[in-house]
C-alpha positions as CSV (number, residue, x, y, z in Angstrom):
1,X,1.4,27.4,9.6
2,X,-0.9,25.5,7.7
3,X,-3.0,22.1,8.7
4,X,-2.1,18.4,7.7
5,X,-5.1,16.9,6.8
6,X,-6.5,13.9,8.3
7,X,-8.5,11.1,7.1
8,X,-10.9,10.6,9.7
9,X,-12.8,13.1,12.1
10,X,-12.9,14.2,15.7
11,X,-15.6,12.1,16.5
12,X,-14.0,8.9,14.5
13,X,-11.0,9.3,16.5
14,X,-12.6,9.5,19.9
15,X,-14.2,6.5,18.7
16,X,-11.2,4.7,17.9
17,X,-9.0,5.8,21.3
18,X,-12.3,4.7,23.3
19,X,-12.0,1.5,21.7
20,X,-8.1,0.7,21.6
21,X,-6.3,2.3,24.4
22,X,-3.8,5.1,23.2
23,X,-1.1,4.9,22.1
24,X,-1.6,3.3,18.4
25,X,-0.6,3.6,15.2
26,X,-3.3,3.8,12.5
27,X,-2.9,3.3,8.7
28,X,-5.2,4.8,6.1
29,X,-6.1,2.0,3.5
30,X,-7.3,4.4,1.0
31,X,-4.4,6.8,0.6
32,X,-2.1,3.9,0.8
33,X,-4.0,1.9,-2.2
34,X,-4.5,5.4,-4.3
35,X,-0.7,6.2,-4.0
36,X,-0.1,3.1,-5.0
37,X,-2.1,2.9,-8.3
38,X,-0.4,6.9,-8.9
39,X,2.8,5.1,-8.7
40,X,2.2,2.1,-11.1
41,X,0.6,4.7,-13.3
42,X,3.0,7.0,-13.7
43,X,6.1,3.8,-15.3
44,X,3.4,2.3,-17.3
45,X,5.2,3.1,-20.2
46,X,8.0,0.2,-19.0
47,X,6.2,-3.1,-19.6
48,X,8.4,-4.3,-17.1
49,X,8.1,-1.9,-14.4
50,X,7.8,-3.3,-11.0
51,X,7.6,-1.3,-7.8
52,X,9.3,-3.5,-4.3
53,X,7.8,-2.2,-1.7
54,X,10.6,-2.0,1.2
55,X,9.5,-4.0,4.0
56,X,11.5,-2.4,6.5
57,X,9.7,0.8,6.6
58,X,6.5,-0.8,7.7
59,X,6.3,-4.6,8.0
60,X,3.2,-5.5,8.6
61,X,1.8,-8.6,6.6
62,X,-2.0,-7.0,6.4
63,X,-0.1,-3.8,5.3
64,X,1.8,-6.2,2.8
65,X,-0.9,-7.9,1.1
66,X,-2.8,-4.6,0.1
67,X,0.1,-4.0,-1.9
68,X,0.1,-6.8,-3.5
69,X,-3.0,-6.8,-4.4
70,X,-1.6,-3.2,-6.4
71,X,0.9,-5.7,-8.2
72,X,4.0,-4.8,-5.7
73,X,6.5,-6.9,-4.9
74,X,8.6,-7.1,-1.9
75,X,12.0,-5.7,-0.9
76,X,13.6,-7.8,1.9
77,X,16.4,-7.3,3.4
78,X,16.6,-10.3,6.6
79,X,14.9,-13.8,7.4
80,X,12.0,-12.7,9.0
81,X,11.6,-10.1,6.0
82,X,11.2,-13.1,3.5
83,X,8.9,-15.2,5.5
84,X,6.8,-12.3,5.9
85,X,7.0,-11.8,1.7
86,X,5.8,-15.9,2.1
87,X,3.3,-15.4,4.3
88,X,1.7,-13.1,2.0
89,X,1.8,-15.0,-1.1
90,X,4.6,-12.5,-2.7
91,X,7.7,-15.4,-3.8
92,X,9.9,-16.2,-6.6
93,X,11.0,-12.9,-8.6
94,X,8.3,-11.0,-6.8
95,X,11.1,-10.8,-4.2
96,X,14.3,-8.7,-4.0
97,X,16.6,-10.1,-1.8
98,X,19.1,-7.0,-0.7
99,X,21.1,-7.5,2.2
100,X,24.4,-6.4,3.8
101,X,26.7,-8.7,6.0
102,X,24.4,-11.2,5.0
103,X,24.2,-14.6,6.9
104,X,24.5,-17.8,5.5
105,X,20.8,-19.1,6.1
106,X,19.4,-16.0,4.5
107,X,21.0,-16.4,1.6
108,X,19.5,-20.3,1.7
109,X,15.9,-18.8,2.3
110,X,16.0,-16.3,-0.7
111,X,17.0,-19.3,-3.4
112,X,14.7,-21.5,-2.0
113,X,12.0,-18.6,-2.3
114,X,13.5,-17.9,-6.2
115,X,14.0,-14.0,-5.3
116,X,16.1,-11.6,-6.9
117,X,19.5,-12.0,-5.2
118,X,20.9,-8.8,-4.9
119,X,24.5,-8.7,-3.7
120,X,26.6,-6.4,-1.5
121,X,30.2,-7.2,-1.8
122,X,32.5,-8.9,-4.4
123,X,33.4,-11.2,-1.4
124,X,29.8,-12.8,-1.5
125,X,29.5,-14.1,-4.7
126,X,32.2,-17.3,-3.7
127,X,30.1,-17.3,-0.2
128,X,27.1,-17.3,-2.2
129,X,28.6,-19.6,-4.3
130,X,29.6,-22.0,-1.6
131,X,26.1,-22.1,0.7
132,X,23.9,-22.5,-1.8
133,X,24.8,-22.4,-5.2
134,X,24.9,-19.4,-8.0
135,X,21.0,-18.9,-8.9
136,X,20.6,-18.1,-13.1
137,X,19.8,-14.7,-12.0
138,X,22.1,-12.5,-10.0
139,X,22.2,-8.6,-9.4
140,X,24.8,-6.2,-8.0
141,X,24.7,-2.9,-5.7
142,X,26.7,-0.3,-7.2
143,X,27.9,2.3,-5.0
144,X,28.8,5.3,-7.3
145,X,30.9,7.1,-4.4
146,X,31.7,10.9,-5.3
147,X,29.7,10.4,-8.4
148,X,26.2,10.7,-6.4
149,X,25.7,12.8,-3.8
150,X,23.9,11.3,-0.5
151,X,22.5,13.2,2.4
152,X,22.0,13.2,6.2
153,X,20.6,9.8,6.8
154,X,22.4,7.9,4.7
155,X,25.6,9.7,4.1
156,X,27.8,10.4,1.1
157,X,28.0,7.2,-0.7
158,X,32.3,7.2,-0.5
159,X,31.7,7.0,3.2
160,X,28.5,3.9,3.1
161,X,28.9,0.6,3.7
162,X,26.9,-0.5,0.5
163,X,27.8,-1.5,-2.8
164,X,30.5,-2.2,-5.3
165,X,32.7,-0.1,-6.8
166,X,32.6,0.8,-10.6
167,X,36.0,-1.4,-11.0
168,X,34.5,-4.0,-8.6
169,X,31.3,-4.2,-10.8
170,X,33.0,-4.7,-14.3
171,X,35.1,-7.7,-12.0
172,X,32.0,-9.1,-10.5
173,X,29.9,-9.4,-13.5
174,X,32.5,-10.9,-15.7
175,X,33.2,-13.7,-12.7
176,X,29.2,-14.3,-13.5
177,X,29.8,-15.2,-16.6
178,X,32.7,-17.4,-16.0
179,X,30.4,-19.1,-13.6
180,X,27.5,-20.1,-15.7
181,X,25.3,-17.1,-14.3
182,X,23.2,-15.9,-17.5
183,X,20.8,-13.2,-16.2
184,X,21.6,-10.0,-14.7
185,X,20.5,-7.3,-12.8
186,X,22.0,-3.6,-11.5
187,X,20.7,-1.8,-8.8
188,X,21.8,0.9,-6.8
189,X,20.3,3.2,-3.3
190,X,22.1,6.1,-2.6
191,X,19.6,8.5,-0.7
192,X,17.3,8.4,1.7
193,X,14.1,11.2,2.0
194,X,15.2,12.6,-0.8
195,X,12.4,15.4,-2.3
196,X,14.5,16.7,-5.3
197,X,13.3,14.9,-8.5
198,X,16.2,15.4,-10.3
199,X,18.3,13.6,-8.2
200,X,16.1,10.4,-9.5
201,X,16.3,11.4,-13.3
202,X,20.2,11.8,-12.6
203,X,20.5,8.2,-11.2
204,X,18.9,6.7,-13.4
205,X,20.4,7.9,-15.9
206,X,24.1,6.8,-14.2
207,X,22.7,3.7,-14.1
208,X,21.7,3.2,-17.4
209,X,24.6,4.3,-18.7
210,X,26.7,1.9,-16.9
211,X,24.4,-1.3,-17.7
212,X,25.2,-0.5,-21.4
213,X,29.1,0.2,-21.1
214,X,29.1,-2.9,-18.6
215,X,27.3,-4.9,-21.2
216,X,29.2,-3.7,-23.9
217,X,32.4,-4.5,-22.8
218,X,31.6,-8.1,-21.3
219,X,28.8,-9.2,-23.5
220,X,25.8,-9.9,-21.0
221,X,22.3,-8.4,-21.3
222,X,20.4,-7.0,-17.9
223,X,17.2,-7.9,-17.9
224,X,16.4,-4.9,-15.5
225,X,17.9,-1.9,-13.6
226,X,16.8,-1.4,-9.9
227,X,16.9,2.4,-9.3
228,X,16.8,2.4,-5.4
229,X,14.3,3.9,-3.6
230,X,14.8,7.0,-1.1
231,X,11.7,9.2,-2.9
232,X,10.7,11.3,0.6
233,X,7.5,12.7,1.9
234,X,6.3,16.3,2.8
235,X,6.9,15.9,6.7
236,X,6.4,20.3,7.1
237,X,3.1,21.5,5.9
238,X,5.1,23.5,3.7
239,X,6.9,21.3,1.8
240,X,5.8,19.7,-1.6
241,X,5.5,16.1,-2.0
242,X,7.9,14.6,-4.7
243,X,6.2,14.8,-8.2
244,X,6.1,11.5,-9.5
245,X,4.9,11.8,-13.1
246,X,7.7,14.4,-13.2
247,X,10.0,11.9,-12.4
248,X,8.9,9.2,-14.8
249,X,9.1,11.4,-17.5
250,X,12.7,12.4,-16.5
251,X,13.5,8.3,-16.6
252,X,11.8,7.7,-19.4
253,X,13.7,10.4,-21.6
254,X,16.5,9.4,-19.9
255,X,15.8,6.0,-20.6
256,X,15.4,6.3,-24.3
257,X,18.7,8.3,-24.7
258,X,21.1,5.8,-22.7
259,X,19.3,2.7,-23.3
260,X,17.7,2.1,-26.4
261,X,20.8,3.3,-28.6
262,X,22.7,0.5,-26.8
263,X,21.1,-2.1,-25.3
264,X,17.8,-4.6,-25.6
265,X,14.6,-2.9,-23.6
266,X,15.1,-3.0,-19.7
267,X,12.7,-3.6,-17.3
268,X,12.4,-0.7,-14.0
269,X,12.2,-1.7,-10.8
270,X,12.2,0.9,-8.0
271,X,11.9,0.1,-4.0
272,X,9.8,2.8,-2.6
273,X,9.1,2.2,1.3
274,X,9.1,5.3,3.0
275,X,6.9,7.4,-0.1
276,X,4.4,4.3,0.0
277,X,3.4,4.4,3.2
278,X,4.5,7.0,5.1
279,X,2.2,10.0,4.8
280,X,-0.5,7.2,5.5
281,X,0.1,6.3,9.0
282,X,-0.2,8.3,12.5
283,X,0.6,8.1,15.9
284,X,-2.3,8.9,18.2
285,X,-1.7,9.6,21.8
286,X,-3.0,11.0,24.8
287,X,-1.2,13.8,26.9
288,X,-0.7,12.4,30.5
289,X,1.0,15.3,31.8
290,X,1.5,18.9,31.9
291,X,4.5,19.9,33.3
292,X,5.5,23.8,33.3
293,X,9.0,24.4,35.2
294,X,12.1,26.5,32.3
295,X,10.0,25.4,29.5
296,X,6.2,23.8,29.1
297,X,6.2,20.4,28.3
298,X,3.4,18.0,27.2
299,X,3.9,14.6,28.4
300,X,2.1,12.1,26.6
301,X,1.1,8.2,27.1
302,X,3.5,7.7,23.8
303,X,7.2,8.0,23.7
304,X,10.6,7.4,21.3
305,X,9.5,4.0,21.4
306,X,7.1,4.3,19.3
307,X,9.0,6.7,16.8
308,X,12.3,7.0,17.4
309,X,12.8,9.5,14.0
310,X,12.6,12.8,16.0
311,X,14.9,11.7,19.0
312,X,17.4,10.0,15.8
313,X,17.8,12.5,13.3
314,X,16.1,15.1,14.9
315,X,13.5,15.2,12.2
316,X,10.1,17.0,12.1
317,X,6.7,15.4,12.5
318,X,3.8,17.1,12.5
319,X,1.0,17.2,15.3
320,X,-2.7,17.8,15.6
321,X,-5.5,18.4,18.1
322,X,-8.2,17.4,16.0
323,X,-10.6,18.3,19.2
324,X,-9.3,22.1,19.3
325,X,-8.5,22.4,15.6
326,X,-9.2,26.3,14.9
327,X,-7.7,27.6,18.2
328,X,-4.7,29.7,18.3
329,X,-1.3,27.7,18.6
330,X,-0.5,29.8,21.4
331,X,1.8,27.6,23.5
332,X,4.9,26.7,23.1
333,X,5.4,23.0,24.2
334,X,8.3,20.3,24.3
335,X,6.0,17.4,23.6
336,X,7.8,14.1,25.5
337,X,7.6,10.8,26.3
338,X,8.0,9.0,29.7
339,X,11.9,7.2,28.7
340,X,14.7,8.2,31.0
341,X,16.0,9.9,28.2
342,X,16.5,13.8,27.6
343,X,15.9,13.3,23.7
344,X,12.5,11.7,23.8
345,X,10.7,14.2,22.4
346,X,8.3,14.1,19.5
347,X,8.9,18.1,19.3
348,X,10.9,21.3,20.9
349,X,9.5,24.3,20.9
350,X,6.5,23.2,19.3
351,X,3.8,25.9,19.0
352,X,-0.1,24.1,19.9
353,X,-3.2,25.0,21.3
354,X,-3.7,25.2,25.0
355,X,-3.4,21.3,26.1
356,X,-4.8,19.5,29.2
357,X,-4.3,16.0,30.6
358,X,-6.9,13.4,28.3
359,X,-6.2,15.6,25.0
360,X,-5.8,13.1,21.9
361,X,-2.6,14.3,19.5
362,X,-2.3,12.7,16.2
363,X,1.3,12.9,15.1
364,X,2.1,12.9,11.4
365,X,3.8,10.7,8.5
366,X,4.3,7.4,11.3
367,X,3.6,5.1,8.4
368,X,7.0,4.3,7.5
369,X,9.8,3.7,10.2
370,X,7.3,4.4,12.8
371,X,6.3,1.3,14.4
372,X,9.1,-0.8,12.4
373,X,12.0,1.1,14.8
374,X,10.0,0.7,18.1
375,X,11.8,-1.0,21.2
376,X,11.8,-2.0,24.5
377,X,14.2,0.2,26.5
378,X,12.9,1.2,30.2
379,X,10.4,-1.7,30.0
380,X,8.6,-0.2,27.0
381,X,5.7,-2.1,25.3
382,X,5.3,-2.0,21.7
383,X,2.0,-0.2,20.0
384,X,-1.0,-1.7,18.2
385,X,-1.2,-1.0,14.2
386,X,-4.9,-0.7,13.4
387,X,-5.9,-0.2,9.8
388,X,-8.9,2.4,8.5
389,X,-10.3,0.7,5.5
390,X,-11.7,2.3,3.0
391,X,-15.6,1.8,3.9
392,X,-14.7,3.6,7.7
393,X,-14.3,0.7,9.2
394,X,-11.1,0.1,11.5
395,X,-9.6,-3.2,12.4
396,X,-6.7,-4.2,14.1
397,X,-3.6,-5.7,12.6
398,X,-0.9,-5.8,15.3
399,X,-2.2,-5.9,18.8
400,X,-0.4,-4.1,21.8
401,X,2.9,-5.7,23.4
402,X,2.2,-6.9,27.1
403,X,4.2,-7.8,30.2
404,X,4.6,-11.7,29.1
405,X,6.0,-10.8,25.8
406,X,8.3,-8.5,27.1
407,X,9.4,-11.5,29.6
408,X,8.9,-13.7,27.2
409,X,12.6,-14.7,26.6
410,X,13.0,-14.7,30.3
411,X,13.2,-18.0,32.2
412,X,12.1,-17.4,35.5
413,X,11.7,-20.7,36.7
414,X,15.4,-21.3,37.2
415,X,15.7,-17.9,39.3
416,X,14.9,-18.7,43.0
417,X,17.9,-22.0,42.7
418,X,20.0,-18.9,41.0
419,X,23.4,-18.0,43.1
């Protein structure tokens, strides 16, 4: 099977897990920065184009601002979501607002902040309405159901909880109207680690289709179609990353076929998360234990806590031993972690090099929905993030969970009166 590559050495890692106690995740500055610009690069022919970087896949604010300084803005999708986009210095438009079930106060937050309200339901446009007023500028989720296939993790988009239907959207928009709302948006998100770069040409080009006929028939203009995110990454060694530039020029054509015949320029957004980040981050852990009884198993100081993706979808993450890189993967190991749990496991069968107790693993693509799924079950304390920048250096930028956060919510004073 063929290496990952990694952005530091041996010796820089022993460095780092001498200095930070394992576990940690650790974010390379560089690849994230260079992706970025490759992304930016490849819609410069939209004027408009504007890449919203989902904060749910890794929402960190140190994270955050370096892509803003690449001219991202921010995809939010909860309260504590937008006041991280604040904290930043990403507001106003720089911010789409998508939610689902959406409370009243978040709704509050994203007008105050002047994001991109993108709405869910026919239902919340009166609750909108009502809490906080119609903002000039108002987008819709359009679920295409059998139109658009989806896949494992997010389903078939009949069977989602997102979205509009087409009827609902041709409703919803023209209720705009009647309402005084005189900007408009379309959006939709119907995959999730998705490597095909069709399926991307094909949605856009749904999409565009629809924001003419919609604007035809009701006589609005969108200023912009939002075509989701979901681009994945090469978690095998053997799998090709998605081909960006491939995909651009898919939207492009697509974009002057459906669009300019019918309809004033558009702007592009996309809301990358996963693509951004996620081939730039890893997991580094220790192996506490090696336990041989039916199978082998490599027991490490890390656990489903700290990536949850393996035990969730089953998915594949790779793993390294940078210090016995070159030996034979002669071994076959469950690697685990220490939950009460039979599916915390990073890997099954996993073939590696000989391990022993004190042996640092680096584990793979843990730069999106990584640390941002981590909890507390069994008493489990949250990770530090640490960030390499590009001159070597590494910093921190999330330090490790401890015993008083974790009782944190707890009031023990009232305990010993307790009956």
């Amino acid at each position: 099977m063929p290496e990952k590559k990694l952005p530091f050495t041996c010796e820089q890692l022993e460095r780092m897990a001498n200095t930070y106690p394992t576990p940690f995740h650790v974010y390379d500055e560089r690849g994230i920065r260079e992706n970025a610009r490759r992304l930016n690069a490849a819609f410069a022919w939209n004027p408009g184009f504007k890449e919203y970087f989902a904060v749910k896949a890794c929402p960190n604010p140190y994270l955050m601002k370096i892509l803003r300084e690449e001219g991202f803005g921010m995809d939010c999708s909860s309260l504590p979501e937008l006041l991280l986009a604040e904290r930043v210095g990403v507001t106003g438009e720089g911010i789409m607002f998508t939610s689902n079930d959406t409370p009243e106060e978040e709704f509050i937050k994203a007008k105050a902040l002047g994001a991109v309200i993108n709405l869910d339901d026919l239902t919340h446009i009166p609750f909108l309405e009502k809490c906080t007023g119609l903002p000039a500028l108002v987008c819709f989720r359009y679920n295409p159901g059998p139109l658009k296939g989806g896949n494992a993790i997010i389903g078939h988009p009949e069977q989602a909880k997102y979205g509009f239907t087409r009827e609902q959207l041709f409703e919803g928009y023209r209720m705009l109207k009647q309402k005084g709302v005189t900007r408009f948006g379309l959006h939709t998100m119907v995959a999730s680690n998705e490597l095909n770069p069709q399926y991307f040409i094909d949605t856009a080009e749904l999409l565009f289709g629809l924001a003419v006929e919609v604007s035809q028939e009701l006589g609005i203009t969108f200023e912009f179609v939002n075509i989701g995110g979901g681009i994945g990454i090469p978690y095998t060694p053997e799998q090709a990353a998605v081909d960006v530039e491939r995909v651009s020029e898919g939207v492009r054509k697509a974009y002057e076929t459906r669009v300019l015949a019918g309809h004033p320029p558009l702007k592009l957004y996309m809301e990358c998360g996963r693509m951004v980040t996620g081939p730039y981050g890893y997991l580094v852990s220790r192996v506490r234990h090696i336990k041989k009884t039916y199978k082998a198993y490599a027991g490490l100081d890390a656990c489903m806590t700290n990536l949850m993706r393996p035990a969730l979808y089953g998915a594949y993450h790779h793993i390294t031993v940078p210090a016995k890189a070159g030996q034979p993967c002669g071994t076959l190991y469950d690697v685990t972690g220490s939950l009460c749990e039979n599916n915390d496991k990073f890997a099954i069968d996993r073939p590696l090099p000989e391990l022993a107790s004190g042996d640092l693993v680096v584990i793979h693509d843990t730069g999106a929905h990584g640390h941002a799924m981590g909890f507390q079950y069994n008493g489990k304390l949250r990770s530090a993030e640490l960030l390499l920048r590009e001159d070597g250096t590494v910093v921190p930028i999330r330090r490790a969970e401890t015993v008083e956060d974790y009782f944190a919510t707890l009031d023990f004073s009232a305990l010993p009166t307790f009956t």
